[in-house]
Steps between C-alpha positions, in 0.01 A plus 500: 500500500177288597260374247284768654701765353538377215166431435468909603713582275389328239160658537643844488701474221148319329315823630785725355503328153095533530518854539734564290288350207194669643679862461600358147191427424362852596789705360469298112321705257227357328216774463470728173411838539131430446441239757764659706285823488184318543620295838567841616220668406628769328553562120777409266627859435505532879773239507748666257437860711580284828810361310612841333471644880705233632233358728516159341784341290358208294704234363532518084464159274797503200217629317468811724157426630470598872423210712421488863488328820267397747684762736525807262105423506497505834692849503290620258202406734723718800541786233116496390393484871714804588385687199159478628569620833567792366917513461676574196744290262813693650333420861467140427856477364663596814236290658634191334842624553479576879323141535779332303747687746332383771450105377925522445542631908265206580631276352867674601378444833407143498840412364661703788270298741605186373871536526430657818289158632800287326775717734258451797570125408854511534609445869794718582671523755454772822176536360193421684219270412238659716419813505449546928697803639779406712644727780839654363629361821469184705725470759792703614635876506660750284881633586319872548213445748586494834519199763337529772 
């Protein structure tokens, strides 16, 4: 391996550790219900509905006080937007649910993708690098057709 690739390397594994610790960061629960509420600009007994309804699952301190994180806020920014527009808290369950479905296929797919692109890396043999069309044959005649 060069230094080059190393030095790649190293810099994804640095970007992987750094988003790692960014999604940490976003998934640790720090907000109580009131500031929680406030950030998403609804009220307090709002919260406890969302979380009876199974909209929003906050995390619970050995005390038993809800506590949440920067993305539950964001969800309950999602869940207050689509409340507005009109749908209701059984529409914007199997809103989140169908979008969760669909972030686990994407993300299904980019794995797929990537072994696919590691496989493509692989040379084997009898296959072809290019991808030109070659005439099935060259040179020469089949036992069946006739000689003329």
């Amino acid at each position: 391996m060069t230094t080059e690739g190393r030095d790649e390397g190293g810099a994804r594994a640095a970007d992987a550790r750094d988003t790692e610790a960014a999604r940490a960061a976003h998934d640790r629960a720090v907000y109580i219900i009131s500031v929680a509420a406030e950030l998403a600009g609804v009220h307090p007994q709002t919260l406890r509905i969302y979380e009876r309804k199974g909209l929003v699952r906050p995390q619970r301190t050995s005390g038993n006080t809800r506590r949440y994180s920067q993305a539950d806020i964001e969800r309950l920014q999602t869940i207050q937007s689509l409340t507005e527009e009109g749908i209701n808290l059984a529409g914007v369950k199997r809103i989140i649910e169908l979008q969760r479905e669909i972030d686990a296929l994407e993300d299904r797919i980019d794995d797929l993708q990537a072994q696919l692109e590691r496989r493509r890396a692989i040379p084997m043999p009898g296959r072809r690098i290019s991808a030109a069309i070659v005439p099935l044959r060259t040179s020469g005649r089949f036992p069946w057709e006739d000689r003329r």
